[in-house]
Each structure stands twice: as C-alpha cells, then as structure tokens.
DRENZADREN-684606 format. One record per residue: residue number from 1; chain; x, y, z of N, C-alpha, C, O in turn. Coordinates in steps of 0.2 Angstrom, whole numbers, plus 5000, padded with zeros to 4 digits. Layout:
BEGIN
MARGU    i  ch  n_px  n_py  n_pz  ca_px  ca_py  ca_pz  c_px  c_py  c_pz  o_px  o_py  o_pz
MARGU  NUM   A     X     Y     Z      X      Y      Z     X     Y     Z     X     Y     Z
...
***
This chain:
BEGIN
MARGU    i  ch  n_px  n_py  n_pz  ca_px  ca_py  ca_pz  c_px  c_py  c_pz  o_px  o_py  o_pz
MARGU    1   A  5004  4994  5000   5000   5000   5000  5004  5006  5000  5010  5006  5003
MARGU    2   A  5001  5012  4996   5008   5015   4995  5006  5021  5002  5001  5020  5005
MARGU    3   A  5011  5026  5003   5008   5031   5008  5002  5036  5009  4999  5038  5013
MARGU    4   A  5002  5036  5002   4997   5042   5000  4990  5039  5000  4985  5041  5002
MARGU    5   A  4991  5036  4998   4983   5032   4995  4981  5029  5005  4976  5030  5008
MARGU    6   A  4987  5027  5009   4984   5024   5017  4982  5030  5021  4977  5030  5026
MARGU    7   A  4985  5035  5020   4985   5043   5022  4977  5048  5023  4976  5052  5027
MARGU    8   A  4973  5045  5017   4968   5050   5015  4964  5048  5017  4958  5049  5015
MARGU    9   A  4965  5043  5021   4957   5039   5024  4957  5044  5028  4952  5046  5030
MARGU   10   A  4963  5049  5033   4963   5051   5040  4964  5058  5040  4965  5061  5045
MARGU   11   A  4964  5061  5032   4965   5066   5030  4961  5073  5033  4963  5079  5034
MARGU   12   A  4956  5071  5034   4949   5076   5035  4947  5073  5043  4942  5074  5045
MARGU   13   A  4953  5068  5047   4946   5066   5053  4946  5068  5060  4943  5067  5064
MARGU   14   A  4953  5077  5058   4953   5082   5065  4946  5085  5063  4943  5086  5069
MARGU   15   A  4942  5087  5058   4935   5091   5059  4931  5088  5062  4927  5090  5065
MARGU   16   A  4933  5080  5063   4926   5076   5067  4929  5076  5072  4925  5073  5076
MARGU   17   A  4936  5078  5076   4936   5072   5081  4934  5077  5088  4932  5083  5088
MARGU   18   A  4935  5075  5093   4935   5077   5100  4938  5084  5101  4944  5083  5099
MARGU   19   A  4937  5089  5102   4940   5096   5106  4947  5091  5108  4951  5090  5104
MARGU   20   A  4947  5090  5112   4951   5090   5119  4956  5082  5117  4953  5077  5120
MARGU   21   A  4961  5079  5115   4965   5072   5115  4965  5069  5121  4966  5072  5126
MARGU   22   A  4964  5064  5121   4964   5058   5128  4973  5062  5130  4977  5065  5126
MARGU   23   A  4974  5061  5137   4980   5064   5140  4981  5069  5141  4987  5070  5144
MARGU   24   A  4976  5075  5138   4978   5081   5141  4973  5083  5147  4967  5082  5147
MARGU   25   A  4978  5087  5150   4974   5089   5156  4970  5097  5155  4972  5102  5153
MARGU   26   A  4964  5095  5157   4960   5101   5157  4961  5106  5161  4963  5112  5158
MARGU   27   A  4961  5106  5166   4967   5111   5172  4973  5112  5168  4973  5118  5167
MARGU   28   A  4977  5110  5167   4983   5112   5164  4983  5118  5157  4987  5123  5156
MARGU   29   A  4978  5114  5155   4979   5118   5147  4973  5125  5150  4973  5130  5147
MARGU   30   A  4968  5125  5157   4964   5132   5157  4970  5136  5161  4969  5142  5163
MARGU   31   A  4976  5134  5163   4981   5137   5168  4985  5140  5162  4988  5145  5164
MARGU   32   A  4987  5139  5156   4989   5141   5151  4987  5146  5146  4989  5151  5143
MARGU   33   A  4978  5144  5147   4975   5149   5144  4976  5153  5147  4978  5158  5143
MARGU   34   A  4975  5154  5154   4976   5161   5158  4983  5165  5157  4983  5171  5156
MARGU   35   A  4986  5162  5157   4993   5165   5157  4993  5168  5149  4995  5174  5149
MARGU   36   A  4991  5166  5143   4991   5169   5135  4986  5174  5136  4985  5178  5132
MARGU   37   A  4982  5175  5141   4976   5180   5143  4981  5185  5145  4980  5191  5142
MARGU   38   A  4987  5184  5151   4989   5188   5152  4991  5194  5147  4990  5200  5147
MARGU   39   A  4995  5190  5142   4999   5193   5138  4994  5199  5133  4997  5204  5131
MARGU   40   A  4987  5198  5133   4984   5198   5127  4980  5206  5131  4980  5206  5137
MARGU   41   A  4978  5212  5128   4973   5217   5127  4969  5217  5126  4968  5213  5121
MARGU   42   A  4962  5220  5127   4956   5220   5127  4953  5221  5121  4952  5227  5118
MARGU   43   A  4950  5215  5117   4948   5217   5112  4952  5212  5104  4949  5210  5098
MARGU   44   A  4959  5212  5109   4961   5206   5105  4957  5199  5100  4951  5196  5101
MARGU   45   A  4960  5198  5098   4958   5192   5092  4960  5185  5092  4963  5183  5087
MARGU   46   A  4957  5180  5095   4962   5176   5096  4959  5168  5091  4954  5166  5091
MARGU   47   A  4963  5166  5088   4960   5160   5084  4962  5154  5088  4968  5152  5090
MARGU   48   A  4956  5149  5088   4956   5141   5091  4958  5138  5086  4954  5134  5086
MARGU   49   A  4962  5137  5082   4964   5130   5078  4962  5122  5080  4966  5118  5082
MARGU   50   A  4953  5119  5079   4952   5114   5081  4949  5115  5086  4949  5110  5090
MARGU   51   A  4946  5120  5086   4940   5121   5093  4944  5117  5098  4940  5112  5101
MARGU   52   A  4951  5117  5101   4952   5114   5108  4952  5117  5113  4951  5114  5118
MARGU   53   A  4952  5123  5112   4949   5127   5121  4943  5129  5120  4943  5135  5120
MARGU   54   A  4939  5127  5119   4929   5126   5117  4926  5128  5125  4921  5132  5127
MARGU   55   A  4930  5124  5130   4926   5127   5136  4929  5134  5139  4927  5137  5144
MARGU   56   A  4934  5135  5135   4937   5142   5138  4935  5147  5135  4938  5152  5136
MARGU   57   A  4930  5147  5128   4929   5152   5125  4923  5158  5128  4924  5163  5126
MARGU   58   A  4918  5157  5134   4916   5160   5137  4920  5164  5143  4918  5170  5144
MARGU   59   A  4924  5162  5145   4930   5165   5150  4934  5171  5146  4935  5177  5147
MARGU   60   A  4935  5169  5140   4940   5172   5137  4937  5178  5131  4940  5183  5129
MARGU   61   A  4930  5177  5130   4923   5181   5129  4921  5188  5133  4920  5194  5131
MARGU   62   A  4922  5184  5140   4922   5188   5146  4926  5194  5147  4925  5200  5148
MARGU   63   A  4934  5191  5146   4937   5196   5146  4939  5199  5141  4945  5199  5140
MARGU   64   A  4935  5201  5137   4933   5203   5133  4941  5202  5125  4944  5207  5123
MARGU   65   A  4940  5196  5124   4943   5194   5120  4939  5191  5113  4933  5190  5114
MARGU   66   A  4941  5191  5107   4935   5190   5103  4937  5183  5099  4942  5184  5095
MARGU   67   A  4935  5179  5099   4936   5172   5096  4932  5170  5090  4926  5169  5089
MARGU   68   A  4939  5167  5086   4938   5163   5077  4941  5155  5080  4946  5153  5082
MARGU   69   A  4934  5152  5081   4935   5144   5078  4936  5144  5071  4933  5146  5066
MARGU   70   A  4943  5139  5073   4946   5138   5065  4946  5129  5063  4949  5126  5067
MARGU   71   A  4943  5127  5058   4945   5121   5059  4941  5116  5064  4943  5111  5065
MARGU   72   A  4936  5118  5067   4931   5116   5071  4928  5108  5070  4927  5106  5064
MARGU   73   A  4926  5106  5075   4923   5099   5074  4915  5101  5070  4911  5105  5073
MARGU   74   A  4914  5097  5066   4904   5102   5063  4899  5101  5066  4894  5102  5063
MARGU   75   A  4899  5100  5072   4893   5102   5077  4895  5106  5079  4890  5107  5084
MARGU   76   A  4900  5111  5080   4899   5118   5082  4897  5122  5077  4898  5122  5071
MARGU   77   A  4893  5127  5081   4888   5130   5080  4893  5140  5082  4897  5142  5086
MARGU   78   A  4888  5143  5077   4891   5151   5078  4889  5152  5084  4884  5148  5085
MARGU   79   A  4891  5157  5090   4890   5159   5096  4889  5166  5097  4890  5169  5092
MARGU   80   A  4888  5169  5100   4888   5177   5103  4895  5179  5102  4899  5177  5106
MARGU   81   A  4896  5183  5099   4902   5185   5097  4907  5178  5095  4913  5180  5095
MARGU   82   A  4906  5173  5094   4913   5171   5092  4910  5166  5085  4905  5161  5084
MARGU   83   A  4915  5170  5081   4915   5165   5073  4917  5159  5072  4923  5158  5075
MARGU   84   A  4914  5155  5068   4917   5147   5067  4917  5148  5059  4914  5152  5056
MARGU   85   A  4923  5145  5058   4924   5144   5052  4927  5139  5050  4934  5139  5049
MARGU   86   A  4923  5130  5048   4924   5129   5048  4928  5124  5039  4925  5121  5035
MARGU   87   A  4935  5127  5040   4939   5124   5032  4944  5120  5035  4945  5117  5040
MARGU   88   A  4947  5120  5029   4951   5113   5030  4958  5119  5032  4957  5125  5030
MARGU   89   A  4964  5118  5036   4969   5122   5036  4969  5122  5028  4967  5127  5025
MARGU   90   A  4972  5116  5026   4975   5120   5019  4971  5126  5015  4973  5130  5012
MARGU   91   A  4967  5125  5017   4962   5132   5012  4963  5140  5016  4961  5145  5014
MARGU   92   A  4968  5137  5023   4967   5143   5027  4974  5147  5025  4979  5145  5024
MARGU   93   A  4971  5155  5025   4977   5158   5019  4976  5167  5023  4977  5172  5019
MARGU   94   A  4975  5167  5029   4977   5173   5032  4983  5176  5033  4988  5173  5033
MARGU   95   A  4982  5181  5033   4992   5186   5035  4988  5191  5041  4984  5195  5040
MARGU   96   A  4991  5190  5048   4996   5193   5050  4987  5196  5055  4989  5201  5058
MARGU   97   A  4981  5194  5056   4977   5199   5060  4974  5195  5065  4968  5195  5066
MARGU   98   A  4981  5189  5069   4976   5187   5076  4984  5190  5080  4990  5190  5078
MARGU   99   A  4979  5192  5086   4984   5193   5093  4986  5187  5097  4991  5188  5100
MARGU  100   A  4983  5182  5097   4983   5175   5100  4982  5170  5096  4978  5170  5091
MARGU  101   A  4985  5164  5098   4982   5158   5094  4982  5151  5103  4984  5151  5108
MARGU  102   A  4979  5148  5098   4978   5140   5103  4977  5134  5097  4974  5134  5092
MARGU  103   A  4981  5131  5100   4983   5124   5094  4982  5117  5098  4986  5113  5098
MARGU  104   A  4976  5115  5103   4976   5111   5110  4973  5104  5104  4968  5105  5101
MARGU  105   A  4976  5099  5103   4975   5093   5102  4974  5091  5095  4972  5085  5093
MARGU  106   A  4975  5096  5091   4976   5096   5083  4981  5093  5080  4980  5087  5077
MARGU  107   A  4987  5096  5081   4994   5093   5078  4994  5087  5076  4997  5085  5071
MARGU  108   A  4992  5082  5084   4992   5076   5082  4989  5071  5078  4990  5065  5078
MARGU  109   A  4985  5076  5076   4979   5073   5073  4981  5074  5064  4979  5072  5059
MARGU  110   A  4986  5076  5065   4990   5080   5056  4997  5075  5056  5001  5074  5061
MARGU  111   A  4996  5072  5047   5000   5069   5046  5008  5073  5047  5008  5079  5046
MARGU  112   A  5014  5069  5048   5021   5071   5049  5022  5077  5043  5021  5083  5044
MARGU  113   A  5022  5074  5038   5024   5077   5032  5019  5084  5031  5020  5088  5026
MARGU  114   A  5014  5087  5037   5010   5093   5035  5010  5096  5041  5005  5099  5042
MARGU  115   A  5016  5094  5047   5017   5099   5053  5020  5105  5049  5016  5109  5048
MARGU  116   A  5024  5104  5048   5028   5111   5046  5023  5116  5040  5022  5122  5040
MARGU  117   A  5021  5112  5037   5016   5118   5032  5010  5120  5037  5008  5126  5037
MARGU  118   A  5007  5116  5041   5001   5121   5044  5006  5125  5050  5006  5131  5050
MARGU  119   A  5010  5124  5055   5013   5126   5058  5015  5134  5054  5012  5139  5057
MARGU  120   A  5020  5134  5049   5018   5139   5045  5014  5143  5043  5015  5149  5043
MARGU  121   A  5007  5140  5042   5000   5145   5040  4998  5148  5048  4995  5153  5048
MARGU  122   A  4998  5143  5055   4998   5148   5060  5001  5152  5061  4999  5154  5066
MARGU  123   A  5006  5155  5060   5015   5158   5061  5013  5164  5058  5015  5169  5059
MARGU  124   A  5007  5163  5050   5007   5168   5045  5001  5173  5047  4998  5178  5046
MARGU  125   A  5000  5166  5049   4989   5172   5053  4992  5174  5057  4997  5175  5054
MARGU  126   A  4995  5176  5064   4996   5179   5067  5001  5185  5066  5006  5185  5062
MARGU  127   A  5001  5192  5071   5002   5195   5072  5010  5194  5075  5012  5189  5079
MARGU  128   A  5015  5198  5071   5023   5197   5076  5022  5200  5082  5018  5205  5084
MARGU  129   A  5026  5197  5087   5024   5197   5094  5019  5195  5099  5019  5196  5105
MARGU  130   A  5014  5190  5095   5010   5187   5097  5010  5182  5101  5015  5180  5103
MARGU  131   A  5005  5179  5103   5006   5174   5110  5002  5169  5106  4998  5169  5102
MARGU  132   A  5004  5164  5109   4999   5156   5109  5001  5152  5111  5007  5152  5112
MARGU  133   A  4996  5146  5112   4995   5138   5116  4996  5134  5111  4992  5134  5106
MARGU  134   A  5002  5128  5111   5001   5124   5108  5002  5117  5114  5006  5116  5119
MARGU  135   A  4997  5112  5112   4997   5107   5117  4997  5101  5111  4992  5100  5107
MARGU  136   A  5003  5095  5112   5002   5090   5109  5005  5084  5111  5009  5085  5115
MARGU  137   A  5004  5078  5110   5007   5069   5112  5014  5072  5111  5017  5077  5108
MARGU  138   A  5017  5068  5114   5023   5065   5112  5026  5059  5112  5023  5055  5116
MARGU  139   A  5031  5057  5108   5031   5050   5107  5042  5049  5113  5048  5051  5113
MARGU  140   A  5039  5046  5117   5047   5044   5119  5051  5038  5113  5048  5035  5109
MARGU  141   A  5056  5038  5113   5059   5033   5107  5058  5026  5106  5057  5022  5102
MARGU  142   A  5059  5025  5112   5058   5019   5111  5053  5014  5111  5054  5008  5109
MARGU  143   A  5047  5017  5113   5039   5014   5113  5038  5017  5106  5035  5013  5102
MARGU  144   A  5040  5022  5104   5036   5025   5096  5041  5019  5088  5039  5018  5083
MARGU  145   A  5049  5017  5091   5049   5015   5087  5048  5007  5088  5050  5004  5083
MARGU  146   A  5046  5005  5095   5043   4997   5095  5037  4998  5091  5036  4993  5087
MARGU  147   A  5031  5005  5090   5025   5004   5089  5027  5004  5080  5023  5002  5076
MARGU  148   A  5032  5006  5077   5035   5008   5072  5034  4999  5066  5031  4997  5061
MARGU  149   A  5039  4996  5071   5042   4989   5072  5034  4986  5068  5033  4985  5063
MARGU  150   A  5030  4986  5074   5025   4982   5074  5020  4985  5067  5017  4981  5063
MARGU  151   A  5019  4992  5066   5016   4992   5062  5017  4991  5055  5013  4989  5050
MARGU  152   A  5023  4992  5055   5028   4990   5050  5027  4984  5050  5026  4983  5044
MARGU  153   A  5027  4977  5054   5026   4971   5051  5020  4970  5049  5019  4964  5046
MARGU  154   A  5015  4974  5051   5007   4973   5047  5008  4974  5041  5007  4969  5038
MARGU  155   A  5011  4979  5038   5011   4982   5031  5010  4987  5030  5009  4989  5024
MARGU  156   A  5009  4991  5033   5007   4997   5035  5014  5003  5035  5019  5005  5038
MARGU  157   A  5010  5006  5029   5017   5013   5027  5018  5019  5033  5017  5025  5032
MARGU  158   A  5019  5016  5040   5020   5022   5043  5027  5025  5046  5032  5022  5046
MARGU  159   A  5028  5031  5048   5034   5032   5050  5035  5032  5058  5030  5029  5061
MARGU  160   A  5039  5034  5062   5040   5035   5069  5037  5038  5071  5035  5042  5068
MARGU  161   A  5032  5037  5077   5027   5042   5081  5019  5041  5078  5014  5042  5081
MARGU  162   A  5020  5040  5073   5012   5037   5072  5009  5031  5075  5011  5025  5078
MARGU  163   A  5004  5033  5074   5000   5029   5081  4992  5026  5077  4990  5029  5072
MARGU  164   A  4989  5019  5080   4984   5017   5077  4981  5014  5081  4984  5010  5085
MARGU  165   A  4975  5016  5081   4969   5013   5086  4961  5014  5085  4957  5019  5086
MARGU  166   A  4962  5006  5083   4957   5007   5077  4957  5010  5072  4961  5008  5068
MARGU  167   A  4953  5015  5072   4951   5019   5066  4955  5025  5068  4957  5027  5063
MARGU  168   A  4956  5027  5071   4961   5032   5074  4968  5033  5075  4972  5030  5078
MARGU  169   A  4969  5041  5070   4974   5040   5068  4978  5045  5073  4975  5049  5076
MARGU  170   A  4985  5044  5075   4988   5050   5079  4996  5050  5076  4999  5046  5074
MARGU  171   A  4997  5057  5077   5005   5058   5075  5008  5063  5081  5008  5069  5081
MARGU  172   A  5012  5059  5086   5015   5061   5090  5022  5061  5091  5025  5056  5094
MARGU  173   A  5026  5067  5089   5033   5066   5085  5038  5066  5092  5036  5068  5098
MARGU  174   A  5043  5065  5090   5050   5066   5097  5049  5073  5100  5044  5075  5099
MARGU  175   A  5052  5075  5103   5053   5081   5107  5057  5086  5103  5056  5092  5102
MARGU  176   A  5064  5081  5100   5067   5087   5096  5066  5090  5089  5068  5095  5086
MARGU  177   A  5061  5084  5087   5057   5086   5080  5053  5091  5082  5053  5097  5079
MARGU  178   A  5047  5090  5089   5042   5095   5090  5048  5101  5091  5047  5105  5086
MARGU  179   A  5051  5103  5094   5058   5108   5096  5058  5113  5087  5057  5118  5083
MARGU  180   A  5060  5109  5087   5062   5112   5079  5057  5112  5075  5058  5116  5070
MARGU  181   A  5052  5110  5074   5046   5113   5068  5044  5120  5070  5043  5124  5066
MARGU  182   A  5042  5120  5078   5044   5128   5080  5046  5132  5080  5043  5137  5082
MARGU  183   A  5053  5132  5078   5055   5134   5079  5058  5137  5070  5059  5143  5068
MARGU  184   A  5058  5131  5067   5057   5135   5061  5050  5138  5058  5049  5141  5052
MARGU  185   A  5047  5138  5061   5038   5141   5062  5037  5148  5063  5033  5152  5061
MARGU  186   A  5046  5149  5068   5046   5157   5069  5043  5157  5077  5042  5162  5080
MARGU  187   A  5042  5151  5081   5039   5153   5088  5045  5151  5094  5047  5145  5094
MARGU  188   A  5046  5157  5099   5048   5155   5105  5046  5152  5108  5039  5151  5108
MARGU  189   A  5049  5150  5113   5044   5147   5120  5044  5152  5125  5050  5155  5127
MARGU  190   A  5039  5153  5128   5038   5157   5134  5039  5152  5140  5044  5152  5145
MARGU  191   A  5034  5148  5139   5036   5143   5143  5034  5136  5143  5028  5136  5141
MARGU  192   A  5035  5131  5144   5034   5125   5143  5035  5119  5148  5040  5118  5150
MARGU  193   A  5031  5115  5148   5029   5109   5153  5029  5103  5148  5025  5104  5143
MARGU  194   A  5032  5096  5150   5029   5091   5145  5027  5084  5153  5030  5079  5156
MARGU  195   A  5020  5085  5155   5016   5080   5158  5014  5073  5155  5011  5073  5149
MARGU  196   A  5017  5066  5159   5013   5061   5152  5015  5061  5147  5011  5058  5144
MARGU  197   A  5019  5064  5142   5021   5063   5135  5015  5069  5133  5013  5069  5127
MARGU  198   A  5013  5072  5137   5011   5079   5133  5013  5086  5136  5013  5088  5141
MARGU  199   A  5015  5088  5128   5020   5096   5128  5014  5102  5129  5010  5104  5124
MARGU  200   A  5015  5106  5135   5011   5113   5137  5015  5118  5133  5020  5119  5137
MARGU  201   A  5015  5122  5128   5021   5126   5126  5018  5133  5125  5014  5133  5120
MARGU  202   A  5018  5139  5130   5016   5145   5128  5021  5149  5125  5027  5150  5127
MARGU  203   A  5019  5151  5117   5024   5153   5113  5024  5159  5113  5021  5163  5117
MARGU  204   A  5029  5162  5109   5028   5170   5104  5030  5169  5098  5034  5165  5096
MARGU  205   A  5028  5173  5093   5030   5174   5087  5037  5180  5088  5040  5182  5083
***
C-alpha cells in the first residue's frame, strides 16, 4: 500500500474528532489559557485552531477577548460574538490579523509530512509578537519505534510516532522534532511543561 493512498482515509478526521486528545489535562491547558490571557489586550483576536479550548471560550469572551474557531469539529455552531469557520487548514490563507492563537489537540491529529506547512499558516495568521497555546502527544523513542516495528510488520506505510487505534489515527513526533518545527515556524517558548508525553508550550512569534 503505497503512503498516500493509506494517508487519505485520515486526512479530514481532526474536523470530526473530540476538542480535547485523551491525556491532556483540562486544568493544565485552562492554567495556560490564563497565562496567553495575560499577555493579550482588550479586544484582542484570538484563533482556536480545532476548537480545543471550546470550554474556555466564554471566560476568554468575558474578558473581553474576541474568538475565530478555525478548523472546528461540525457540530459547532456560531456563538455570541465568536465565529466558526469551519475549512480545511489547507484552504486557510490569512496574513498577520490574530493577537493570540491556541493549537490544543490538533497537531496530532495531522500527518508528519504537513506539521511544518500548517505550523507555517499559523505563524502567518498571526500578528509578530504574538502569543499562543500549543498542546500536543509526544512519542518517547523507544515505545514510538517498538510501535513503528509492529506496524511495519502489518504492512502498513507508517513512520516514527504514528499511532493506530482502530480507526484512529495519531502523529505524536520526538521532542526534538516537535523543538524544531517551531522553531522553524518562527515561535519562541515562553514557557513550557511536558506531563505524560504531553507538551504545554506558551509561545511567541
């Protein structure tokens, strides 16, 4: 089976899946939210990539923050003040007009080969100097390339860090992979936590 043709069954399946990835902490990531709230001015613009802060969009409404779901599961629905706009990244082609972003359980859900290009289109929607939440798996070495081994001996074209279960697909890459697509993305770390094999990283552009 070749990769492309295995790949497109799971192409489209972040618009369906759950806000939030098994393993990340909800406390954790509203402790993060607060902190990119810090950063941000009244009025600001912030985009959800993946509706993953879905319960913190009334808090972050409150203070008077104005919120674009991007990328949204399609049962979400338009809100008082906050737009959904539900396309595909690739179709997403903004420059430079959010103050904030959040990226909570997305990435993983996105083939290796298209971290770097959407990490990019978020890097280009935002404003320089910007703040944002990225929360995603991570794979330790030696479980990602036993699980490598095994998928490989099914027959299955995957690389390092991908994951299968079931129907469910997951791409949760090394640390120094994740390190560096950010970094070539254009974002600093403000600061950062990895609990469980998942990375908290409050950024800046």
């Amino acid at each position: 089976m070749h990769r492309r043709e295995w790949l497109d069954k799971y192409r489209l399946q972040h618009l369906d899946h759950p806000a939030t990835a098994p393993g990340m902490k909800s406390d954790k990531i509203q402790d993060y939210i607060l902190r990119m709230m810090g950063f941000l001015e009244e009025s600001s613009i912030v985009a959800d990539f993946g509706c993953g802060v879905y319960d913190s969009w009334e808090l972050m409404r409150d203070m008077s923050l104005r919120i674009v779901g991007v990328s949204c599961n399609r049962k979400e629905q338009q809100k008082m003040g906050i737009r959904i706009m539900n396309i595909e990244l690739a179709d997403f082609n903004f420059l430079g007009i959010f103050e904030g972003f959040a990226a909570v359980g997305l990435l993983q859900l996105i083939q290796p080969e298209l971290w770097s290009k959407v990490l990019l289109k978020i890097s280009r929607s935002v404003k320089t100097n910007s703040v944002g939440l990225v929360v995603t798996g991570l794979s330790l070495e030696e479980e990602a390339r036993s699980v490598y081994n095994s998928l490989r001996s099914s027959g299955l074209p995957v690389v390092v860090g991908e994951y299968l279960e079931g129907e469910d697909y997951q791409f949760k890459p090394l640390k120094c992979w994740y390190d560096q697509w950010l970094k070539t993305a254009g974002f600093s770390v403000l600061r950062e936590e990895v609990i469980d094999s998942v990375v908290y990283s409050l950024v800046r552009k």
